[in-house]
KEKE-3310 file (N, C-alpha, C; in steps of 0.2 Angstrom, whole numbers, plus 5000, padded with zeros to 4 digits):
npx = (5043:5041:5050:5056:5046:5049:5062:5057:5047:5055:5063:5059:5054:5065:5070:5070:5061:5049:5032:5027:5014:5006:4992:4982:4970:4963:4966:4976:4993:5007:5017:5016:5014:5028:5034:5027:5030:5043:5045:5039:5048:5059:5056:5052:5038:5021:5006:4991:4974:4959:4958:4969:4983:4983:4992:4998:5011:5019:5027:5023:5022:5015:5013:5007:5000:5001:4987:4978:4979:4984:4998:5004:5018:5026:5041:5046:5046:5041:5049:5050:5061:5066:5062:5052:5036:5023:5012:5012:5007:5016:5006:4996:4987:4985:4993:4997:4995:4988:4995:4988:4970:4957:4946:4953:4961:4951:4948:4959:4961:4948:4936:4927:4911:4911:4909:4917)
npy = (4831:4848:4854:4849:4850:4864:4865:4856:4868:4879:4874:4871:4885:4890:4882:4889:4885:4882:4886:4902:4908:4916:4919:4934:4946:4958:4956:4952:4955:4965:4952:4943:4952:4955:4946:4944:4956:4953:4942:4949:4959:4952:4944:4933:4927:4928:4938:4937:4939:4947:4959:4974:4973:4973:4984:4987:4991:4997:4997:4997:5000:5000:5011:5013:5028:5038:5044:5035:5034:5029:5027:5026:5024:5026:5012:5005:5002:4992:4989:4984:4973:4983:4994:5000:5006:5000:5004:5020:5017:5021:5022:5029:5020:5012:4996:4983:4977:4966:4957:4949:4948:4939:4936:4935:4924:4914:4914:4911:4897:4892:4894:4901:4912:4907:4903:4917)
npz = (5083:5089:5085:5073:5066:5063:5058:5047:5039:5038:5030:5019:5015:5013:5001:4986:4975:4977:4977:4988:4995:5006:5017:5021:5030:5038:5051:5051:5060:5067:5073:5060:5052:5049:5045:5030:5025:5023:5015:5003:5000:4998:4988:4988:4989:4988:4993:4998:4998:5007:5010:5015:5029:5046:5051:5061:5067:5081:5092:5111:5127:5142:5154:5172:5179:5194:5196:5192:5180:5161:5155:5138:5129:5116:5109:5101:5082:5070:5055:5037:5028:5019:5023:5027:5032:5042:5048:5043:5026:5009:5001:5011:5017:5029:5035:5025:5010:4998:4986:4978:4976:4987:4975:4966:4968:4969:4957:4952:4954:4949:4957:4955:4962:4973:4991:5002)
capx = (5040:5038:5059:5055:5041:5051:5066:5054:5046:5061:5066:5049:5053:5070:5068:5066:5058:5042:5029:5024:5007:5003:4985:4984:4966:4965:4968:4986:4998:5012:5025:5015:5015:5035:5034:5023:5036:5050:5043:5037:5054:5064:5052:5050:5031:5014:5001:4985:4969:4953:4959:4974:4983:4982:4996:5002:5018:5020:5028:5022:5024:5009:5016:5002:5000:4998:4982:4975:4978:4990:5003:5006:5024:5029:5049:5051:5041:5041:5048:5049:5068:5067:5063:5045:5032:5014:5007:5013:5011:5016:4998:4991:4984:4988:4995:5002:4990:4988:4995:4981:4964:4954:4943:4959:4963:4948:4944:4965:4960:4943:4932:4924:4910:4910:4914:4918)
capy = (4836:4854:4857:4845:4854:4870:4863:4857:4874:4883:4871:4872:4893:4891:4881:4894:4881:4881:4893:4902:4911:4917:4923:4938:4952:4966:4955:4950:4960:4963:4947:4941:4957:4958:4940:4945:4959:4950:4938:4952:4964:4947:4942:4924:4924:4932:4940:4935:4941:4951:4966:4976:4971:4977:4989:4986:4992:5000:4993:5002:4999:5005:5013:5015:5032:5038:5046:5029:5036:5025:5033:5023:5027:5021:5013:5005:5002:4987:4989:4980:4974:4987:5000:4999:5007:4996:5010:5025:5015:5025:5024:5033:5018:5006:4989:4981:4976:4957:4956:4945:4949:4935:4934:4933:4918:4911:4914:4906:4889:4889:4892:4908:4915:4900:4906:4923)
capz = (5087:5086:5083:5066:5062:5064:5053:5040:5038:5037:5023:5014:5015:5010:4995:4981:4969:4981:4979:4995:4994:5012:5016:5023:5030:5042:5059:5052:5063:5073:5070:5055:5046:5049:5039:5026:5023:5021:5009:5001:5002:4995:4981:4988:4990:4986:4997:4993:5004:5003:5012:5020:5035:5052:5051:5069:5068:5083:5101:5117:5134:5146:5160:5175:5184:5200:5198:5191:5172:5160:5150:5133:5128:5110:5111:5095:5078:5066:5049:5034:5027:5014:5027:5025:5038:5040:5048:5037:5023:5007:4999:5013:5022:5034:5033:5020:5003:4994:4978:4975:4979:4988:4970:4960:4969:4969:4950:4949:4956:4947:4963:4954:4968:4979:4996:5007)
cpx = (5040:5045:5059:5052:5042:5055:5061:5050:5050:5064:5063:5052:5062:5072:5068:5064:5051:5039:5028:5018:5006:4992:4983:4974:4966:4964:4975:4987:5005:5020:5023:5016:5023:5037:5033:5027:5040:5049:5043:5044:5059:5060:5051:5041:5026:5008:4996:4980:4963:4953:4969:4977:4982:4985:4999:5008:5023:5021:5026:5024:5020:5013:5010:5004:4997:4990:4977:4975:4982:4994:5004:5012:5028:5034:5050:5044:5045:5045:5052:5057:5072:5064:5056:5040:5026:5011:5007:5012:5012:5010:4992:4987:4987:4988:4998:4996:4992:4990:4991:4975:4959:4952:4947:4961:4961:4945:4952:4963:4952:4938:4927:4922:4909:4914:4915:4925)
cpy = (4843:4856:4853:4849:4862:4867:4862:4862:4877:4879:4871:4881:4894:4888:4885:4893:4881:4888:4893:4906:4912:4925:4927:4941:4955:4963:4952:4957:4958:4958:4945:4945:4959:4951:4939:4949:4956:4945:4944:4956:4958:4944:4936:4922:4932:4931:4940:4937:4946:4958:4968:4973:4975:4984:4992:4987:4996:4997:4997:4999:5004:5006:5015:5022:5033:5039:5041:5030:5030:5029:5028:5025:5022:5018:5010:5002:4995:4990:4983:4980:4979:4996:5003:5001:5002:5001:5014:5021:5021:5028:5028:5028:5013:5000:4987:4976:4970:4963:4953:4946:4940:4930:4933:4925:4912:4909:4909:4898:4888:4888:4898:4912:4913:4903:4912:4927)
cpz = (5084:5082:5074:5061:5059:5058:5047:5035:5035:5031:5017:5012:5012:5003:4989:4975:4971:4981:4985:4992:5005:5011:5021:5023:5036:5049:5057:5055:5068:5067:5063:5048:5043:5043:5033:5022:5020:5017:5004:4996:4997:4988:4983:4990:4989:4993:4995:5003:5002:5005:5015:5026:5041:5053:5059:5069:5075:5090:5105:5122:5139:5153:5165:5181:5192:5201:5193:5182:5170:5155:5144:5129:5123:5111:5104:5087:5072:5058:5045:5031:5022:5018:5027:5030:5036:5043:5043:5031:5016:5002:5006:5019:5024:5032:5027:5013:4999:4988:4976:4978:4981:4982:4967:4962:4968:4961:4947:4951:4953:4952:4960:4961:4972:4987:4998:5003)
residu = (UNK:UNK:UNK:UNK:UNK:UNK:UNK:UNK:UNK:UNK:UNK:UNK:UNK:UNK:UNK:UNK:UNK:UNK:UNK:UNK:UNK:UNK:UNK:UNK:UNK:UNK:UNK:UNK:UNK:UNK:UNK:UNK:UNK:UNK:UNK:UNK:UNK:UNK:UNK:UNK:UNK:UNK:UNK:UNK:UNK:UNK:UNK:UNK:UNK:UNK:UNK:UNK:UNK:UNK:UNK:UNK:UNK:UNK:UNK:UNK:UNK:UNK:UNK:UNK:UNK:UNK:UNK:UNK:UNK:UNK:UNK:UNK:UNK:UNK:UNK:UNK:UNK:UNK:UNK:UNK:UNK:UNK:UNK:UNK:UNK:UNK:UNK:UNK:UNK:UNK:UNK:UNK:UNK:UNK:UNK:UNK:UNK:UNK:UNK:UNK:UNK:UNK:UNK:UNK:UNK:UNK:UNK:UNK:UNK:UNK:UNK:UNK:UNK:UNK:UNK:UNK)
# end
């Protein structure tokens, strides 16, 4: 069942003979992007995709007012094991950037402009 399928993953991701390639563009966020990082941050995988990630790093908690307003009030923010913003990132823009571009990957397995 799912507890197998869990262990087997996690064996797959612990392995450090197995490549990981995770595929990554600008609706990754949140918990994915905190993943993504941490392969990243550890050297155990490659970010491959055609654009940036979402850059959701940021928890809120909507509070509703009286006068029917909402107050959105940040309480904690996402970062990566090396201390990493996805929002802030250091280039200026958000999310977090393939190491491989969609077409790099495409032109690696011989697909050249086949495809999106």
């Amino acid at each position: 069942g799912e507890q197998a399928a869990d262990r087997h993953f996690r064996g797959l991701l612990a392995d450090a003979s197995k490549p990981v390639v995770v595929l990554v563009d600008g609706e990754t966020a949140s918990a994915a992007e905190v993943f993504v990082s941490a392969l990243r941050d550890n050297g155990r995988g490659v970010i491959a995709g055609p654009s940036r990630t979402f850059g959701k790093s940021l928890i809120q908690h909507a509070f509703r007012l009286p006068n029917r307003g909402t107050l959105r009030l940040t309480v904690a923010e996402f970062l990566s094991p090396k201390k990493q913003h996805f929002f802030r990132h250091a280039s200026g823009q958000p999310g977090i950037g393939p190491d491989i571009s969609s077409f790099e990957l495409r032109t690696f397995f011989g697909m050249g402009d086949k495809g999106a």
